[in-house]
Backbone as ProteinMPNN parsed JSONL, in Angstrom:
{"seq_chain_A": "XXXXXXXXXXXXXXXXXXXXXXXXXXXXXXXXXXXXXXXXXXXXXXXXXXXXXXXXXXXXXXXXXXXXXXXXXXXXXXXXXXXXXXXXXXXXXXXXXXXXXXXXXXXXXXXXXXXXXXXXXXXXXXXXXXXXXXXXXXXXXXXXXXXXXXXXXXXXXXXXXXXXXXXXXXXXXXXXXXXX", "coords_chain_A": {"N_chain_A": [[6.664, 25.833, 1.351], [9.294, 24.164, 1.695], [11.891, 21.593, -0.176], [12.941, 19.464, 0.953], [11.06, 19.21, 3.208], [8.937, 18.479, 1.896], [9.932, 16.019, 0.971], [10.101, 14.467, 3.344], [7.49, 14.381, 4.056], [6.429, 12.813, 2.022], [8.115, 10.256, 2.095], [6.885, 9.866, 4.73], [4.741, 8.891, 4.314], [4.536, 7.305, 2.273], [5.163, 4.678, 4.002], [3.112, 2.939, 4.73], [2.649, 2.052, 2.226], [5.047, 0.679, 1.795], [5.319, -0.983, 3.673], [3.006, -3.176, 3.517], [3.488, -3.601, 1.075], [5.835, -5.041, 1.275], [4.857, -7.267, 3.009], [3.017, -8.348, 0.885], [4.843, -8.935, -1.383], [6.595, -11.307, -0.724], [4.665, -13.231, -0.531], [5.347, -14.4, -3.033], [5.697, -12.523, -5.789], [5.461, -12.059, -9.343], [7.213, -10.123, -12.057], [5.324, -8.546, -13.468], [3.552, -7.943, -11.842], [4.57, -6.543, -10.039], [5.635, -4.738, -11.209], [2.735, -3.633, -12.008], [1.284, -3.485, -9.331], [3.089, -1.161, -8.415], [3.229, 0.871, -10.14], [0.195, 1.481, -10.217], [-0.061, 2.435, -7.211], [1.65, 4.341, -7.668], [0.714, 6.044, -8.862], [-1.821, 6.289, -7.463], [-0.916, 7.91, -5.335], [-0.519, 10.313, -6.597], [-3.408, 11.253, -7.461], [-4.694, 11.367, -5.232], [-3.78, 13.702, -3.507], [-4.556, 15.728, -5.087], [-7.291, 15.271, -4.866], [-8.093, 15.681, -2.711], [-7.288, 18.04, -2.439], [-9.578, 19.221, -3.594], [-11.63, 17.765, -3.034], [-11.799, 19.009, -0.169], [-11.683, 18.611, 3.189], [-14.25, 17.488, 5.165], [-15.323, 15.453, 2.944], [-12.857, 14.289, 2.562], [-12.322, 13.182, 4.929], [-14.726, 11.247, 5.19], [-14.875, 9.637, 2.987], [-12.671, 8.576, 3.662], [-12.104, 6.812, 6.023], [-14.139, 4.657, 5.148], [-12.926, 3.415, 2.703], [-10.612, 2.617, 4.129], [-11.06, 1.282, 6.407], [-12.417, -1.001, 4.066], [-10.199, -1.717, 2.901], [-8.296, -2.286, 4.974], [-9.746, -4.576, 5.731], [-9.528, -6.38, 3.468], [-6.681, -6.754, 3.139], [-6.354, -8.241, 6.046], [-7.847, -10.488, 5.248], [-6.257, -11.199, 2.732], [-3.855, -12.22, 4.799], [-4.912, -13.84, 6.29], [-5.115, -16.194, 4.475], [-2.896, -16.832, 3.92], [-1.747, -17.749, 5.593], [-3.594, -19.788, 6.549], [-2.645, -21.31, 4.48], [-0.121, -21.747, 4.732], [-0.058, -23.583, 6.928], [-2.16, -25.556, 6.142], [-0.015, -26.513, 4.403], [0.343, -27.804, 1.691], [2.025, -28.945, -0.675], [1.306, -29.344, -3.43], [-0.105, -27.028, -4.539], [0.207, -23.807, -5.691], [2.119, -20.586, -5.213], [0.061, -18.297, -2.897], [-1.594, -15.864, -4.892], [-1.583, -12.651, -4.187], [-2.761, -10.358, -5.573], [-5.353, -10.693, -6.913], [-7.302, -9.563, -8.657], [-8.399, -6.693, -10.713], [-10.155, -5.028, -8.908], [-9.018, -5.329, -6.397], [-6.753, -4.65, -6.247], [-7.037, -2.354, -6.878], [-8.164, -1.407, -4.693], [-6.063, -1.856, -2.149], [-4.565, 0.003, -2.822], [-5.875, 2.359, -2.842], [-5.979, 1.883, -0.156], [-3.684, 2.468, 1.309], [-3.684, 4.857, 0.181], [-5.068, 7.129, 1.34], [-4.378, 8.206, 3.309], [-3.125, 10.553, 1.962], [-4.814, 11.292, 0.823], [-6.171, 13.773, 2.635], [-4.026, 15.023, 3.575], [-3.665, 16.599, 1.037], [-5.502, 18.329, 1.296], [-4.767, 19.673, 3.444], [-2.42, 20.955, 2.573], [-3.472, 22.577, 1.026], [-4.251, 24.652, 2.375], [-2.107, 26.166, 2.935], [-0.701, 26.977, 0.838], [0.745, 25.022, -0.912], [2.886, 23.819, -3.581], [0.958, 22.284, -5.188], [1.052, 20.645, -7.861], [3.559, 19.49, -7.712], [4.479, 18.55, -5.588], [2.213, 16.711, -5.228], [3.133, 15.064, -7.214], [5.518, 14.503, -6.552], [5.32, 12.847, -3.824], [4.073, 10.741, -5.364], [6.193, 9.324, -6.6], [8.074, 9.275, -4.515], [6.304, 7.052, -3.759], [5.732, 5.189, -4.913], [8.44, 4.219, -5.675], [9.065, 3.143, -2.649], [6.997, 1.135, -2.914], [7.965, -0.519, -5.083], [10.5, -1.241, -3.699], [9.867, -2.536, -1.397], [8.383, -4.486, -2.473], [10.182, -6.031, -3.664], [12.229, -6.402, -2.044], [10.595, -7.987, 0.119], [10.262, -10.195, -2.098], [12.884, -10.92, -2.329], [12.847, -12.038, 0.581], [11.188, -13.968, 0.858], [12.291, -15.99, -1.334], [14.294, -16.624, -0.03], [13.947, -17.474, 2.546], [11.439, -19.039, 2.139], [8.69, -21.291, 3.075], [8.442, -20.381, 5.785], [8.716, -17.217, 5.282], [6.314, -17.243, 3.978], [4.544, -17.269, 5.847], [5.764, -15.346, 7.762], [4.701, -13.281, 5.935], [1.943, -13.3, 5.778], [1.478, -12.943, 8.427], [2.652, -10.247, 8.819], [0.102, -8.602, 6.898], [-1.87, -9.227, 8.083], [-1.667, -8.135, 10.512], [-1.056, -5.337, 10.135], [-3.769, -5.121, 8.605], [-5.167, -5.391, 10.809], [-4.152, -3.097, 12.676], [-5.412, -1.135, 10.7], [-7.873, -1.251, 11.11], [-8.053, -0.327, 14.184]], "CA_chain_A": [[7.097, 24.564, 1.902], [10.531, 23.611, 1.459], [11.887, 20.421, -0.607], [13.386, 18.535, 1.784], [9.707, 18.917, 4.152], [7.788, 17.891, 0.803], [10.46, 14.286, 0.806], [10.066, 13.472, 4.448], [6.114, 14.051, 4.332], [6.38, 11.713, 0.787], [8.069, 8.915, 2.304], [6.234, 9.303, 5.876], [3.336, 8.559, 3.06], [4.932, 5.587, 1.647], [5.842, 3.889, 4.705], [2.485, 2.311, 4.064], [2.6, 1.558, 0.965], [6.126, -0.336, 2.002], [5.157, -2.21, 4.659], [2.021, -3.666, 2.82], [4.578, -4.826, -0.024], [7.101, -6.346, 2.098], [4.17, -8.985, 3.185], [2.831, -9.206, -0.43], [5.94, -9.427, -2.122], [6.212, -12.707, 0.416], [3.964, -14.418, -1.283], [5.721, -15.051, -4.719], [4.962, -12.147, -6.891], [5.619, -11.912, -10.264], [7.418, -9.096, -11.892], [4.392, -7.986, -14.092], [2.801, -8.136, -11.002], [5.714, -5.623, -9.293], [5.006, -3.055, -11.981], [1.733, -3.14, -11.913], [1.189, -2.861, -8.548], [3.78, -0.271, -7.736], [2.65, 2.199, -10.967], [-0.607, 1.697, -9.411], [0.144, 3.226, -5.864], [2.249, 5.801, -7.834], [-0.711, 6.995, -9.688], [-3.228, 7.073, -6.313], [-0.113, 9.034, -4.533], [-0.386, 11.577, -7.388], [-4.109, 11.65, -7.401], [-5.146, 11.629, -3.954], [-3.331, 14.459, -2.787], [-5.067, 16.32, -5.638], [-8.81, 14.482, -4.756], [-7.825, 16.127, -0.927], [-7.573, 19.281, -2.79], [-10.617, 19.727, -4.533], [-13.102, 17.669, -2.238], [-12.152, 18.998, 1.055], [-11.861, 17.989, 4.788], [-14.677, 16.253, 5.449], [-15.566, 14.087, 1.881], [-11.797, 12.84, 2.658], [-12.735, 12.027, 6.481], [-15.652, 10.287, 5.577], [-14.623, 8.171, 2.239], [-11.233, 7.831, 4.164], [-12.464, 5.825, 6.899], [-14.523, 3.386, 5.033], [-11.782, 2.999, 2.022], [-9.604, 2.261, 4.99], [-11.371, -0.212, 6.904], [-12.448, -2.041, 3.578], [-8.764, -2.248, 2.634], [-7.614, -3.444, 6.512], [-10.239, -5.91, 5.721], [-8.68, -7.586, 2.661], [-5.255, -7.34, 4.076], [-6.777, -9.524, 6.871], [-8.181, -11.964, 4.64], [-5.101, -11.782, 2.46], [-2.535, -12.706, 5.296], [-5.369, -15.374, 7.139], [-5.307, -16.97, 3.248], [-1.261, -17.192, 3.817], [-1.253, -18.134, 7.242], [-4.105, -20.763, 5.832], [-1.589, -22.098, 2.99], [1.098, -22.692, 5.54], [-0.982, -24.908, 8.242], [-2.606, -26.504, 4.809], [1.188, -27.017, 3.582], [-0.026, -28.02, -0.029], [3.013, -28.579, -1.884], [0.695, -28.928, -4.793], [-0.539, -25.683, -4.341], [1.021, -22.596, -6.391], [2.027, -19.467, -4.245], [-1.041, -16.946, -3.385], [-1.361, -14.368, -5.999], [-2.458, -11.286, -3.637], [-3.829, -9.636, -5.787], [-5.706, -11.724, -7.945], [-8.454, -9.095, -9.913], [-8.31, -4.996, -10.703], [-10.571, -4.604, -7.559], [-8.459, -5.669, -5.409], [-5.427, -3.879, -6.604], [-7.143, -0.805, -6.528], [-8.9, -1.284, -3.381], [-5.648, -2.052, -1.849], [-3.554, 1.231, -3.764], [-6.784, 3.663, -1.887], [-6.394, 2.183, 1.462], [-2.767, 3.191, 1.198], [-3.29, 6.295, -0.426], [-5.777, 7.641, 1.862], [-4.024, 9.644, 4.374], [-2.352, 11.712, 0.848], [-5.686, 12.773, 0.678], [-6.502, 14.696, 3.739], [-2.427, 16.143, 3.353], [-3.682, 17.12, -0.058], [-6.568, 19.609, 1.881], [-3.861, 20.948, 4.256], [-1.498, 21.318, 1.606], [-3.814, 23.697, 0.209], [-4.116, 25.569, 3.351], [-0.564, 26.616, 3.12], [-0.275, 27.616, 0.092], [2.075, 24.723, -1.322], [3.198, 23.868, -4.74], [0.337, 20.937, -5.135], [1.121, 19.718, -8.396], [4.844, 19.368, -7.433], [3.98, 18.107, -4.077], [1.612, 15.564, -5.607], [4.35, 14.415, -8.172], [6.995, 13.386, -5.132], [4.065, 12.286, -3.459], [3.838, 9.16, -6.579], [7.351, 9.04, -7.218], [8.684, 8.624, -3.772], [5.458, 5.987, -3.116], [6.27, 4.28, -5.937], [9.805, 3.623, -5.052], [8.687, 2.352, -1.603], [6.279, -0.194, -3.168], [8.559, -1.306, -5.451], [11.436, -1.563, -2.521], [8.7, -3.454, -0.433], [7.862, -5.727, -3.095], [11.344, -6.53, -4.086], [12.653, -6.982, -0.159], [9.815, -9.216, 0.314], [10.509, -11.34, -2.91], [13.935, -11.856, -1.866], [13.133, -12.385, 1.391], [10.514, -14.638, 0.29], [12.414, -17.307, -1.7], [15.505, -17.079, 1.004], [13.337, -18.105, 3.818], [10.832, -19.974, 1.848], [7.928, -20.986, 3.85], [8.634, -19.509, 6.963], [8.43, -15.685, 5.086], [4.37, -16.718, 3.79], [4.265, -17.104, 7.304], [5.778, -13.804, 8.03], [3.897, -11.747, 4.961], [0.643, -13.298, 6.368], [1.172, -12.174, 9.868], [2.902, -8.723, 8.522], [-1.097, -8.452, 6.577], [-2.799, -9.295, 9.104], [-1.224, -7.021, 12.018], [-1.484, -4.297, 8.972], [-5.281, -5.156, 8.805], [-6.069, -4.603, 12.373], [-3.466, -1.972, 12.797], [-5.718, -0.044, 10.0], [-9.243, -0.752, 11.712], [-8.031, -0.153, 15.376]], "C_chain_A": [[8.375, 24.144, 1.166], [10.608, 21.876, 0.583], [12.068, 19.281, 0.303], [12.188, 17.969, 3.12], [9.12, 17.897, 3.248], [8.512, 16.326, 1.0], [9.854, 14.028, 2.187], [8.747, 13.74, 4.054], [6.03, 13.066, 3.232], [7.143, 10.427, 1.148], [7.372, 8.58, 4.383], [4.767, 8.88, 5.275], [3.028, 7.396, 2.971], [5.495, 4.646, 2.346], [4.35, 2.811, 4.708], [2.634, 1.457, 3.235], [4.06, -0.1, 1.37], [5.551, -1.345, 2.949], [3.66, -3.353, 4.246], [2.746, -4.517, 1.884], [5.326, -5.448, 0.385], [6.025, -7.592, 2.192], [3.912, -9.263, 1.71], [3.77, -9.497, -0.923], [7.065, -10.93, -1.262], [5.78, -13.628, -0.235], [4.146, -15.152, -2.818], [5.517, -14.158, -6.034], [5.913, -11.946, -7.625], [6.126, -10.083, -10.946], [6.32, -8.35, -12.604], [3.657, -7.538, -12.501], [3.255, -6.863, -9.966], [5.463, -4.288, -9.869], [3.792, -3.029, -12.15], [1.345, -2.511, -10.329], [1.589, -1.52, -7.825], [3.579, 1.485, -8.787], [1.036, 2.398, -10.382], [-0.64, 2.125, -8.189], [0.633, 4.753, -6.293], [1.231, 6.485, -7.717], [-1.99, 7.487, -8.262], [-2.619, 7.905, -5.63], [-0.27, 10.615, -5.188], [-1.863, 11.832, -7.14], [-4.99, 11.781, -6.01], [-4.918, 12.985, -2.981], [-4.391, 16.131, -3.647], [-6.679, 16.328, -5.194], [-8.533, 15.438, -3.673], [-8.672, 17.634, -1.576], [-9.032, 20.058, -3.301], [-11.843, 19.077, -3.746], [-13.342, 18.385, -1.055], [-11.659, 17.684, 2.09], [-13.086, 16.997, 4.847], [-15.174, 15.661, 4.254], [-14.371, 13.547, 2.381], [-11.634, 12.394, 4.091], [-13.336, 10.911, 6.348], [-15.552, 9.028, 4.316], [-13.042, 7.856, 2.969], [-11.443, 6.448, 4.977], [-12.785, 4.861, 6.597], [-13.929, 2.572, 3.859], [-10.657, 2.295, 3.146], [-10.072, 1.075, 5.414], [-11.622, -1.186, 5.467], [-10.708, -2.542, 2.993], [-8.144, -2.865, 3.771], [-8.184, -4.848, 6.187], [-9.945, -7.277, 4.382], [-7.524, -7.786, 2.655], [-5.392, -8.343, 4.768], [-6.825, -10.179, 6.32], [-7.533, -12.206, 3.967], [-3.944, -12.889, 3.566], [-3.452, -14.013, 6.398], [-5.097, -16.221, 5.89], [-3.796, -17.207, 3.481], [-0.99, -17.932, 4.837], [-2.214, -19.721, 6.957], [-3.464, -21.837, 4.786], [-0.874, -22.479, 3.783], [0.618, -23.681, 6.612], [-1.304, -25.595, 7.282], [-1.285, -27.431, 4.449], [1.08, -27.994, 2.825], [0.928, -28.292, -1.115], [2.826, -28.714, -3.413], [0.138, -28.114, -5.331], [0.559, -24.654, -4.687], [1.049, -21.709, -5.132], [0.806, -18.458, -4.341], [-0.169, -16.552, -4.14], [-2.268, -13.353, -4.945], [-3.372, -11.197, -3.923], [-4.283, -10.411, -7.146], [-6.617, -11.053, -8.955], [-7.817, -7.531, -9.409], [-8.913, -4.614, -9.206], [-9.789, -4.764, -6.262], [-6.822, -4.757, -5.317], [-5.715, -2.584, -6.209], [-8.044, -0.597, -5.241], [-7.227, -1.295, -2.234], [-4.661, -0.853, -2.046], [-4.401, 2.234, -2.895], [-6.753, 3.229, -1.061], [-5.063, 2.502, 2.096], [-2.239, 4.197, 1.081], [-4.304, 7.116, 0.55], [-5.252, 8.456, 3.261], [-3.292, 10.837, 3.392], [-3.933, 12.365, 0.246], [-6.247, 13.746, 1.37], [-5.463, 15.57, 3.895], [-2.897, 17.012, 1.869], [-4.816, 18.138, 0.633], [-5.794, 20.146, 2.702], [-2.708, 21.195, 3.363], [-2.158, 22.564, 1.113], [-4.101, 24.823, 0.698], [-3.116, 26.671, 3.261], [0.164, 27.107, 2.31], [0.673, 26.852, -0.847], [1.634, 24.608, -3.01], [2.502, 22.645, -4.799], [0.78, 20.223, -6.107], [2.7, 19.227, -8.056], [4.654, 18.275, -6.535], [3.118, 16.61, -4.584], [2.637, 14.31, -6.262], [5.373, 13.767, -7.346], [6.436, 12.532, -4.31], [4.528, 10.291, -3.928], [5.072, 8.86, -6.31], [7.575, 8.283, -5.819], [7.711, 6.923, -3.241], [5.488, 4.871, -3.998], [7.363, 3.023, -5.673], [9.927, 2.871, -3.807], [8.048, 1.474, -1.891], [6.739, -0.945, -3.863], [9.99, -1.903, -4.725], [10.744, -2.745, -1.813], [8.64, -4.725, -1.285], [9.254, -6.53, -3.835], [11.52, -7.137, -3.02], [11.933, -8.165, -0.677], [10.064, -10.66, -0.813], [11.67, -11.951, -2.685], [13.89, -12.813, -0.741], [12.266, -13.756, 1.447], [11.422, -16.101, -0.443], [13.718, -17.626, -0.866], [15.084, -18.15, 2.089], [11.715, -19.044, 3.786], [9.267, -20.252, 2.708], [7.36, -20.032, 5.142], [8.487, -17.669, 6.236], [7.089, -15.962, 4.735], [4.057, -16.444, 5.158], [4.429, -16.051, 7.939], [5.176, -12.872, 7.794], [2.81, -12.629, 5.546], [0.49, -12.268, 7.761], [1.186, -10.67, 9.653], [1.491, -8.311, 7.7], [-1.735, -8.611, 7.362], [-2.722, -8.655, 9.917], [-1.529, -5.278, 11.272], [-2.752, -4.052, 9.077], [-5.802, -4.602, 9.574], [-5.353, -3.535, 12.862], [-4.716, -1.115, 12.077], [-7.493, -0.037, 10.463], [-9.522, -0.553, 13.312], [-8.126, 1.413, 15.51]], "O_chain_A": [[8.309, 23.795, -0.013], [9.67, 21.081, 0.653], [11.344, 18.286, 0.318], [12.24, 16.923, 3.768], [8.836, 16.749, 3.591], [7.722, 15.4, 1.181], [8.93, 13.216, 2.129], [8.665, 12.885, 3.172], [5.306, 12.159, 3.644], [6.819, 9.441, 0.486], [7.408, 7.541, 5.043], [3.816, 8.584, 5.998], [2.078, 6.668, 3.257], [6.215, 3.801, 1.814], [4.707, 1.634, 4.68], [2.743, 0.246, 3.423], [3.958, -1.32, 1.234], [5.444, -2.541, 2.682], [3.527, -4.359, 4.943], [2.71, -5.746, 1.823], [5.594, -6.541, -0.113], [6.208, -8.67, 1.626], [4.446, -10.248, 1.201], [3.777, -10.719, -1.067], [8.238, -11.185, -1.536], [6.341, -14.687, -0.516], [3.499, -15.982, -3.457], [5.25, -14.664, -7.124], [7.042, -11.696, -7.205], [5.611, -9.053, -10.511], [6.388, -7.171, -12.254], [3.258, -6.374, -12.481], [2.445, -6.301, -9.229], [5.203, -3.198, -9.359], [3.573, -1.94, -12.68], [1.147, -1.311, -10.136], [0.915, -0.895, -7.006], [3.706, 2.654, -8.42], [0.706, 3.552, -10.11], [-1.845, 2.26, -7.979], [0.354, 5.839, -5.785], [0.852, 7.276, -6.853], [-2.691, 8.489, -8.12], [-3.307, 8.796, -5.131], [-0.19, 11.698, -4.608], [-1.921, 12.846, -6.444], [-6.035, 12.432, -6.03], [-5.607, 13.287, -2.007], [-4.761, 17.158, -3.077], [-7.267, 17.41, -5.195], [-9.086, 16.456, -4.09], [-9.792, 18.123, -1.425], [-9.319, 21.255, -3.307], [-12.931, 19.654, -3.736], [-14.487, 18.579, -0.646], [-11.406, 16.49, 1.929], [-12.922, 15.803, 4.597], [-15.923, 14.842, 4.787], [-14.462, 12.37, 2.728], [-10.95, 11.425, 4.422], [-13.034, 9.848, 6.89], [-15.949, 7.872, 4.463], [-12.415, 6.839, 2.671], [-11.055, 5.325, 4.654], [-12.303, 3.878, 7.16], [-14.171, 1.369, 3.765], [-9.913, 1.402, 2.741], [-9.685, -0.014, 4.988], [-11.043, -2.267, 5.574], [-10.323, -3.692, 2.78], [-7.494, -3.899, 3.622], [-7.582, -5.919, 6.261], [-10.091, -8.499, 4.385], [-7.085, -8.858, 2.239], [-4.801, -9.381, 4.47], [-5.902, -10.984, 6.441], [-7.484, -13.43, 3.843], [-3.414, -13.949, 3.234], [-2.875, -14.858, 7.082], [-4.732, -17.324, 6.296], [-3.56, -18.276, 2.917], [-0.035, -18.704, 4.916], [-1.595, -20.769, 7.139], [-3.87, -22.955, 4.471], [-0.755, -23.704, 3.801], [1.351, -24.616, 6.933], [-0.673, -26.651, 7.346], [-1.319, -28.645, 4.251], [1.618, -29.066, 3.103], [0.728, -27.953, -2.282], [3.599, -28.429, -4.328], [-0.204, -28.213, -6.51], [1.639, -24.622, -4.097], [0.293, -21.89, -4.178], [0.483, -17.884, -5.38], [1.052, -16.615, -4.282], [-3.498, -13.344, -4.962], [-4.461, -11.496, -3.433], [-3.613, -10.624, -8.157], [-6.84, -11.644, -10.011], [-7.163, -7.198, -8.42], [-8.225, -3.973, -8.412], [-10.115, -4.234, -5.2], [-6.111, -4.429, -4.368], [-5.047, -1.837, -5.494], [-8.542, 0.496, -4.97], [-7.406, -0.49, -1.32], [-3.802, -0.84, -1.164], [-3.736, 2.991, -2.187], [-7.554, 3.823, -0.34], [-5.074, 2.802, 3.29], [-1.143, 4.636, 1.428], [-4.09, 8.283, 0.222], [-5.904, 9.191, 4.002], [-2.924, 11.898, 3.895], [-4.182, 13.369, -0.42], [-6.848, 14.627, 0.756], [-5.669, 16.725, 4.269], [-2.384, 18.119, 1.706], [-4.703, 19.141, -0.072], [-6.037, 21.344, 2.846], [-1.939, 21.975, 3.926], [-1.471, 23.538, 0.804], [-4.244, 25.857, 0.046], [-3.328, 27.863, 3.486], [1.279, 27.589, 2.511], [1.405, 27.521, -1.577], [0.626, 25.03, -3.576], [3.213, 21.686, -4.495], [1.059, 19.071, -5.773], [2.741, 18.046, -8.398], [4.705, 17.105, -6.916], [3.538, 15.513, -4.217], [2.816, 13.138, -5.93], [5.915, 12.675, -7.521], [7.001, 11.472, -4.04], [4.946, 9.287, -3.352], [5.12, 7.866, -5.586], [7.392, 7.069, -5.717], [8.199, 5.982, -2.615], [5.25, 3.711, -3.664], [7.332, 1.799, -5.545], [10.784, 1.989, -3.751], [8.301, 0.533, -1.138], [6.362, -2.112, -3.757], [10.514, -2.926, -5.166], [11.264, -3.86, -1.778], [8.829, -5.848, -0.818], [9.138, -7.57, -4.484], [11.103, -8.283, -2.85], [12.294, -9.019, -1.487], [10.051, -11.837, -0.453], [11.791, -13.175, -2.745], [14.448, -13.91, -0.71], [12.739, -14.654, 2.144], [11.13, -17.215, -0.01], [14.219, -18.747, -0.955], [15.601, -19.219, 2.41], [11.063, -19.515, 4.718], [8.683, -19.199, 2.968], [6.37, -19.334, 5.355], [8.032, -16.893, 7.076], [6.344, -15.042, 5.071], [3.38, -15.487, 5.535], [3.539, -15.619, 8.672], [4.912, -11.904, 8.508], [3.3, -12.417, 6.655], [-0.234, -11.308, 8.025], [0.298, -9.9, 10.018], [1.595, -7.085, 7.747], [-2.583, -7.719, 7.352], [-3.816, -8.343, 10.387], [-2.08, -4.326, 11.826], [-3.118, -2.976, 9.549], [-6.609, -3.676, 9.499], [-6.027, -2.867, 13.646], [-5.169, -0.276, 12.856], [-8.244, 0.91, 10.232], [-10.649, -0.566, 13.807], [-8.128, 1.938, 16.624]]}, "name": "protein", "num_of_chains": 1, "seq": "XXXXXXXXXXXXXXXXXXXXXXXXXXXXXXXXXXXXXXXXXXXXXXXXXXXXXXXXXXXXXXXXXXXXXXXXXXXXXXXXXXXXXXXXXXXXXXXXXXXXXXXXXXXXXXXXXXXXXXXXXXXXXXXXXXXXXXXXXXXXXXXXXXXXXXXXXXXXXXXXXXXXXXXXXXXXXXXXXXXX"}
């Protein structure tokens, strides 16, 4: 497998990952908050593709699916909680924090990373260079979540209310996008 295959399948990966951070990074986040989240996606990009490898086809069908839907489902209830703050319009009210505990971070990092683990069982079909492959995997998913979560912060204090309003909807269409 060529380099230039291994990038496009690593950011047709992390187009996920991006479009998830554009809405959170909406909501006001913090830069601790930027590197954590976005070394956290690295790290499930690197190990998921590996997890693929070593469980198999169907373990990553069948924890894919329900890692997936429970992550659509706190997207949802992230971007109704935003869409909730702006009808509320609280101006004594701090900006959500997303992701407010570890569970949620990393529930939110595996429902992202979960199609790099079913590529990580046909990767191994084919003979590729996995740990390599894994490694561009993180890197490039990385760089998309921290792109995502930047965008969104700019776009976030430019357009002020009106973007919670956006990163809610962009979580919520995410949500049911990922249990349709």
């Amino acid at each position: 497998m060529s380099f230039p295959t291994i990038l496009l399948l690593a950011v047709a990966l992390g187009t996920d990952a991006f479009s998830m951070c554009l809405g959170i990074g909406m909501t006001g986040v913090r830069r601790g908050q930027i590197l954590l989240i976005s070394v956290t996606i690295l790290l499930f990009h690197i190990a998921m593709p590996l997890a693929g490898w070593y469980a198999g086809h169907l373990a990553g069908s069948l924890v894919g699916r329900a890692a997936g839907i429970a992550g659509a489902l706190v997207l949802m209830y992230l971007g109704a909680r935003m869409l909730w703050d702006v009808y509320r319009c609280d101006p004594e009210k701090p900006p959500l924090v997303a992701l407010v505990n570890t569970g949620g971070l990393l529930l939110l990092a595996a429902s992202v990373s979960m199609d790099a683990l079913s590529v990580g069982f046909t990767l191994g079909t084919v003979k590729a260079n996995l740990p390599l492959v894994a490694l561009v995997f993180g890197m490039v998913a990385g760089l998309m979540t921290l792109g995502g979560l930047l965008l969104g912060r700019i776009l976030g204090r430019w357009a002020g209310e009106k973007a919670q309003l956006a990163g809610g909807l962009i979580l919520l269409g995410i949500g049911v996008k990922l249990v349709v």
